[in-house]
C-alpha positions as CSV (number, residue, x, y, z in Angstrom):
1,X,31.4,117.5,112.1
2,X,29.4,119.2,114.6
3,X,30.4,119.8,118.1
4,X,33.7,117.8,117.6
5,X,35.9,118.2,120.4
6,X,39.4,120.3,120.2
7,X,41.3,117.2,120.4
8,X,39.1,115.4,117.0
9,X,39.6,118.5,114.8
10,X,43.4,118.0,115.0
11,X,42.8,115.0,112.9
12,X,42.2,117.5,110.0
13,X,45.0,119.7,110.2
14,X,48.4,118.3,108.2
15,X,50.5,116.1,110.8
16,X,53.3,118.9,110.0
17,X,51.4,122.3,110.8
18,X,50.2,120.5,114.3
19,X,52.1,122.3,116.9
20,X,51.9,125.3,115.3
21,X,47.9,124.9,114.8
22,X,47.9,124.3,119.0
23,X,49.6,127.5,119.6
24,X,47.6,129.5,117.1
25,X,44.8,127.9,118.8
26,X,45.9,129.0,122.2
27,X,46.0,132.7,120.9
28,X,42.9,132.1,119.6
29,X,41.2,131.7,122.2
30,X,42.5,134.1,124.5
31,X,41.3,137.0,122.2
32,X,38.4,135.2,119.8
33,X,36.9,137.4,117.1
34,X,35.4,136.7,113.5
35,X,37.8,136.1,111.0
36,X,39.5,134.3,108.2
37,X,42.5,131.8,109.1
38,X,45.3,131.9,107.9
39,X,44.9,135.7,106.0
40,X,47.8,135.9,103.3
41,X,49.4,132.0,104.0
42,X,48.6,128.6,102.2
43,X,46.9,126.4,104.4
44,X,46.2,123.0,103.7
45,X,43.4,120.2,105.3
46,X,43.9,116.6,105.7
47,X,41.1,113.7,104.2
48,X,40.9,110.5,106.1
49,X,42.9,109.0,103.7
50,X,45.9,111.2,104.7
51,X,46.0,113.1,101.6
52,X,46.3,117.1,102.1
53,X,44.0,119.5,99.6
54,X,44.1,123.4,99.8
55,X,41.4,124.7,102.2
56,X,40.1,128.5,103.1
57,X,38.9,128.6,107.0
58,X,36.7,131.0,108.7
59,X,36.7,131.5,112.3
60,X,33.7,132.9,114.2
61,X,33.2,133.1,118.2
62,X,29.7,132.0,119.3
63,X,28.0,131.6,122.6
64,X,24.8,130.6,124.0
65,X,23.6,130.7,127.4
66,X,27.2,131.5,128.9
67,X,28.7,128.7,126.9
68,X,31.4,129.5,124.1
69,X,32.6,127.8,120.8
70,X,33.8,128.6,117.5
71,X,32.4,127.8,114.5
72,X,34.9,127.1,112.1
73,X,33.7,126.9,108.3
74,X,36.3,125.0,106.3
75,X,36.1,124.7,102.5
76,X,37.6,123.0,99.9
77,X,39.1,125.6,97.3
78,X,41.1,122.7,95.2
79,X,39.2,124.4,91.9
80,X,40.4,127.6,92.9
81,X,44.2,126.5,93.0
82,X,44.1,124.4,89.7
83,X,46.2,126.3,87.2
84,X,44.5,128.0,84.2
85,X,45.3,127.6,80.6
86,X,44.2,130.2,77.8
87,X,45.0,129.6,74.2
88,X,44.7,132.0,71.5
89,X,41.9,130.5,69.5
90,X,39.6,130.0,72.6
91,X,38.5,133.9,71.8
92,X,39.4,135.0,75.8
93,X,38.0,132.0,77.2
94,X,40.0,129.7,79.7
95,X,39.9,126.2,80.5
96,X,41.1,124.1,83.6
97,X,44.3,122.4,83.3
């Protein structure tokens, strides 16, 4: 996924959330700084397939000889959002549903 053009990374974000990713985008870049996307909302990535899974996003502004990017780190916190079961005879210990 290096050095993907603007227009490619779209291809990850939900068909849905598109226009609204663009504008976010837009702000973006106008003021970059390191950061997490998406602080306190849901967001969600798309697989080639189409199908949508949680994600977390950081943002981080770099530059290199008078050139700038951003280096977005995307990961896949599915495990995270499973729900969690405890029974009483498991002695405090929980298992994924």
């Amino acid at each position: 996924m290096m050095n993907w053009p603007e227009k490619e990374v779209e291809v990850l974000v939900p068909q849905e959330r598109l226009e609204a990713h663009r504008r976010q985008r837009r702000q973006y870049q106008e003021k970059p700084e390191a950061r997490v996307m998406g602080a306190g909302r849901d967001l969600s990535g798309r697989r080639r397939d189409g199908t949508e899974f949680p994600v977390e996003i950081g943002l981080s502004p770099i530059g290199r000889q008078g050139r700038h990017a951003v280096l977005a780190t995307v990961i896949d916190i599915t495990g995270r959002k499973r729900p969690r079961t405890c029974s009483a005879s498991s002695c405090g210990s929980c298992s994924i549903a």
